[in-house]
C-alpha positions in Angstrom: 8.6 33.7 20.2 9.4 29.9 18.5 11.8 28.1 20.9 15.3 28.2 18.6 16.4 24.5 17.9 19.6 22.8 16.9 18.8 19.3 15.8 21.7 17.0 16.6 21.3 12.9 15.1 22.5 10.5 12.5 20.7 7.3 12.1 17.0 7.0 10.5 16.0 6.4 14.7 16.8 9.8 15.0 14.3 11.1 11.9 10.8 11.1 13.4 11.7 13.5 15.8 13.2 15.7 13.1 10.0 15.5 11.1 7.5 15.9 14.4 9.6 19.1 15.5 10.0 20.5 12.1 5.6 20.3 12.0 5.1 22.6 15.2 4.8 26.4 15.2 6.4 27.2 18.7 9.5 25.5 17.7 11.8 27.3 15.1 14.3 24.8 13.7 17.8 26.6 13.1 20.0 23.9 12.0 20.8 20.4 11.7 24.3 18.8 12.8 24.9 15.3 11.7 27.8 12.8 10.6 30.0 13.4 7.4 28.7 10.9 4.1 31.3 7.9 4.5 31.6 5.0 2.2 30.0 2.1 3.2 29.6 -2.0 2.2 32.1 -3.6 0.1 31.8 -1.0 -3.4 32.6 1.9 -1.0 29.8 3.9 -2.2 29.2 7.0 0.1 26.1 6.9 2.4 24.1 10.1 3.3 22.9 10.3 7.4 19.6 9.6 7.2 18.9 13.0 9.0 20.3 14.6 6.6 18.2 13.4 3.6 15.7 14.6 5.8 16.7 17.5 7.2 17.7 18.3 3.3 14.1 18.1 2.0 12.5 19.9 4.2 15.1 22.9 3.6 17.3 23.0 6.8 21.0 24.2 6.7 22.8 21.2 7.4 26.3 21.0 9.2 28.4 18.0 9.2 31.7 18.7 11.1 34.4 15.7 10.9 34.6 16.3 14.7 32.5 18.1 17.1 35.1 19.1 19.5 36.8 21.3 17.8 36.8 25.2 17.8 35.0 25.8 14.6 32.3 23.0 16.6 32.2 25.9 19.0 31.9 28.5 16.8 28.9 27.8 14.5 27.2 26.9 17.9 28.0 30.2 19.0 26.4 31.5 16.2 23.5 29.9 15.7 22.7 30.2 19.4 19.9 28.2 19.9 18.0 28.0 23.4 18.7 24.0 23.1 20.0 21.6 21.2 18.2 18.2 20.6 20.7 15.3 20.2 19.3 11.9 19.4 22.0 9.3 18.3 24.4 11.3 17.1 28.0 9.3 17.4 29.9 12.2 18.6 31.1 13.0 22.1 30.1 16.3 23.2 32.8 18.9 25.0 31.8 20.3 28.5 32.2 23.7 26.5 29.7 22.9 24.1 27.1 21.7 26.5 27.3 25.1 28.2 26.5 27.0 25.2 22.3 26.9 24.3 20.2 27.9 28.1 18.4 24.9 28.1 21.1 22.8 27.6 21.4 19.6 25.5 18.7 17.2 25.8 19.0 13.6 24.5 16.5 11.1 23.9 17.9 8.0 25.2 16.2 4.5 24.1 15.9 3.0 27.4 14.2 3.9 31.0 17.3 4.9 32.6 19.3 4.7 34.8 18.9 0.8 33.4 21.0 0.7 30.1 23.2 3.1 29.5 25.1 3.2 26.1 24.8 2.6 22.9 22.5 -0.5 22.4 19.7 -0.2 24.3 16.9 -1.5 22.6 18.9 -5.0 21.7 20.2 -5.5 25.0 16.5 -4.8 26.3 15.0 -7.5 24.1 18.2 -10.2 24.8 17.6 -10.1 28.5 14.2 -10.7 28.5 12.6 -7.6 29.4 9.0 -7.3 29.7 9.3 -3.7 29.4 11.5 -0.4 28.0 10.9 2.7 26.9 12.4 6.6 26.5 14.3 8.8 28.6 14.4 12.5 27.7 17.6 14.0 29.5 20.1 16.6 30.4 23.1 15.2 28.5 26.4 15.8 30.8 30.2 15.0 30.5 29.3 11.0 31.4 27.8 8.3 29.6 23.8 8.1 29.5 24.7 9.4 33.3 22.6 13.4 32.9 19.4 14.4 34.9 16.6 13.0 33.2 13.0 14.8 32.6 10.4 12.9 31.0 10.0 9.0 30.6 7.8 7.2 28.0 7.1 4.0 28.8 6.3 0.4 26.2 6.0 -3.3 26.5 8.3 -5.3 24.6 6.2 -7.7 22.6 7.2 -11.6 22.9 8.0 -11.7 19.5 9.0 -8.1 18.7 12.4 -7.8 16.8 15.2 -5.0 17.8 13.9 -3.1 14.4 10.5 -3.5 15.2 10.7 -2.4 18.5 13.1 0.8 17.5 10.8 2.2 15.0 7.9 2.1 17.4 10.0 3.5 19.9 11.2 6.8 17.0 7.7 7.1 16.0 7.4 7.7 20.2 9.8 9.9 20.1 8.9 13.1 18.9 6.2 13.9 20.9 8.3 13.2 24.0 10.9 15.3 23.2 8.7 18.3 22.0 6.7 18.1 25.1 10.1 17.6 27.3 11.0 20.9 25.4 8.1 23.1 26.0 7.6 22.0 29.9 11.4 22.4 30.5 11.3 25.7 28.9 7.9 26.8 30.9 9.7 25.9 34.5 7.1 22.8 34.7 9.4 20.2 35.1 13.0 20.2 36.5 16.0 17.8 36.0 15.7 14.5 38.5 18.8 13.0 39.0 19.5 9.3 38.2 20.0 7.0 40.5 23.4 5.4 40.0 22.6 2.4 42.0 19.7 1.2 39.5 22.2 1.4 36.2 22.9 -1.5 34.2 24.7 -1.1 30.6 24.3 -1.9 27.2 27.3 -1.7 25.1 28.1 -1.5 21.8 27.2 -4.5 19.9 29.9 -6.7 18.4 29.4 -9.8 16.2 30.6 -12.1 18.8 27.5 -11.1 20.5 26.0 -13.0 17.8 27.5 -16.5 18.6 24.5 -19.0 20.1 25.7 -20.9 22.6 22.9 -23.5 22.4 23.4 -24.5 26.2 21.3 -21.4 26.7 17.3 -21.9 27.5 15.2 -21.8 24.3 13.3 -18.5 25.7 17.0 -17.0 26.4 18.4 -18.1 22.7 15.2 -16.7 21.0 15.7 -13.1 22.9 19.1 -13.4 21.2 17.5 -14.1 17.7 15.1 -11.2 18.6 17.7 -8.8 19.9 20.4 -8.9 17.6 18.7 -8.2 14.4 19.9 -7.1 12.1 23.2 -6.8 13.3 25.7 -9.0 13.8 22.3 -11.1 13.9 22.1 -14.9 15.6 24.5 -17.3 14.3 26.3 -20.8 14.6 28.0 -23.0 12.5 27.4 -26.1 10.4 29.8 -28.9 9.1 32.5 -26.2 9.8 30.7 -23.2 8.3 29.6 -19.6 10.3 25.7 -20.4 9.9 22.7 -17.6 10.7 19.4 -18.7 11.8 16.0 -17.6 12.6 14.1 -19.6 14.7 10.9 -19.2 16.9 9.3 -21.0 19.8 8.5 -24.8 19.7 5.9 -27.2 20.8 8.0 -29.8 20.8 8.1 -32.0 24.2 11.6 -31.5 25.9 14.3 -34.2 25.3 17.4 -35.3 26.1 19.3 -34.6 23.1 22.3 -32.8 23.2 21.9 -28.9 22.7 22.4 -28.0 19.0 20.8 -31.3 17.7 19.2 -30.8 14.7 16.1 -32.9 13.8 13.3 -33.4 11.1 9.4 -33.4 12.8 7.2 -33.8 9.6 7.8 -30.6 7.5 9.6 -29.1 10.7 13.1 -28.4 11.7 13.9 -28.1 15.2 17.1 -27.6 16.9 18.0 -28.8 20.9 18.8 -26.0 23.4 19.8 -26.4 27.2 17.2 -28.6 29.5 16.1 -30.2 26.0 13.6 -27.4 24.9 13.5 -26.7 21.2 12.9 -24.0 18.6 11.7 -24.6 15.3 13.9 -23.1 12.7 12.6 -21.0 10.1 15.1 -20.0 7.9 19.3 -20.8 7.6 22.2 -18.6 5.7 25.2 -20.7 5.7 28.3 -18.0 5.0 29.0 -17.5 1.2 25.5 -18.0 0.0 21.4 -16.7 0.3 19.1 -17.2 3.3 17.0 -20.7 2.8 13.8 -21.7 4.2 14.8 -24.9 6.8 13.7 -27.0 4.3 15.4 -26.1 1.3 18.6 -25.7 3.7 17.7 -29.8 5.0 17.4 -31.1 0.9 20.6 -28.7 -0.1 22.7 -30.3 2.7 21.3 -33.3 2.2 20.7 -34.1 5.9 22.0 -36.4 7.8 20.4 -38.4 10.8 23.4 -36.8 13.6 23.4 -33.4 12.2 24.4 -30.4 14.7 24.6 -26.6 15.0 28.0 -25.2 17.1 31.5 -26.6 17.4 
């Protein structure tokens, strides 16, 4: 008999695994559970979850309660009653009473090897502080934060130059067949719940755009990770002449100097800017607040650059 599913998510991270569960036979997918449509961007248009476009198509009943936690949460889980419920980037906290209604529990996949980075940015954070390596955590949820028993890992280098949404779709493309075989050896007895080990837990909080300020004091290899991390949100920024200022920069073969961090400077067809111990990167592109994202160049001739020009306060 087809394992009976609840499929719990949101975001297009979450998608993947809907689509990779939804293709095998021994899974029977009963429902889908995701966010209400809200309005989003300045024209207030409503936005569809991305798992439910999905989970639309392929012809699931979708439910989209305003909150979880509430007794008609309770009730259609209740009545569904599924052996487990997957829950992949939902937004919702979940109620000790609704954890304890599918026999299998709830299991999450979290983007992260945990115990390191718990919360809700896992991948940026990941790619900010340098890490060589992340991966997935397939897990027990419980009434903490990220804190359940986990049961399968997946691990993946971080390439030097991978971005946050490069890195995240290679990571949901991972993700489905972690979860489905999480699934059918939790279900067979061959594998049990490990607990984590609280001393090994760092955390990676929600992102907010003050994350995104450069503080050009920072090591070029440090400053990149942030350029790297924080896309596409609230992304890498500074400010010029005044002005909040994005950039995209990469890695530079420029000698180290003593120029103050932030200096800008023209090499040839190049723009470089100074970070701390007088490494560089080269910009590549500029969006100065109120208008489109340049090329360095273009930016340099529009501005019409000076000799003393800076990024930051």
């Amino acid at each position: 008999m087809p394992l009976k599913i609840v499929f719990c998510g949101t975001p297009v991270f979450a998608v993947p695994t809907l689509l990779h569960l939804l293709a095998q036979p021994d899974f029977e997918l009963a429902g889908v559970v995701t966010q209400p449509d809200r309005p989003r961007g300045r024209g207030g248009e409503i936005s569809t979850p991305a798992v439910k476009s999905a989970a639309i198509k392929a012809g699931i009943p979708v439910y989209q309660p305003e909150k979880i936690k509430t007794d008609e949460g309770l009730h259609y889980f209740e009545r569904v009653a599924p052996d487990a419920v997957v829950i992949i980037a939902y937004g919702q906290i979940i109620s000790a009473r609704l954890i304890g209604v599918p026999r299998l529990g709830w299991i999450n996949l979290h983007g992260s090897l945990l115990p390191k980075y718990r919360g809700a940015a896992p991948v940026n954070w990941a790619i900010v502080n340098g890490e060589a390596e992340t991966g997935l955590t397939t897990m027990q949820i419980d009434a903490g934060l990220d804190t359940g028993p986990m049961l399968l890992k997946y691990k993946a280098a971080i390439g030097p130059d991978e971005t946050a949404p490069e890195l995240m779709a290679r990571l949901a493309e991972a993700g489905g067949p972690l979860i489905a075989e999480t699934l059918r050896q939790f279900a067979s007895g061959e594998i049990s719940p490990t607990p984590q080990d609280d001393s090994q837990k760092t955390f990676a909080p929600i992102l907010n755009k003050e994350d995104g300020r450069i503080d050009w004091s920072l090591t070029a290899q440090q400053i990149y990770n942030r350029i790297r991390g924080l896309q596409p949100w609230p992304g890498a920024f500074s400010t010029f002449r005044g002005k909040t200022c994005h950039v995209w920069a990469k890695p530079s073969s420029m000698a180290p100097s003593a120029e103050a961090p932030g200096t800008l400077s023209l090499q040839g067809a190049e723009m470089v800017v100074r970070c701390g111990h007088g490494a560089a990167l080269q910009i590549e592109f500029l969006q100065l607040e109120g208008r489109k994202r340049v090329t360095a160049r273009e930016f340099a001739n529009g501005a019409r650059f000076g000799p003393t020009e800076k990024l930051g306060d």
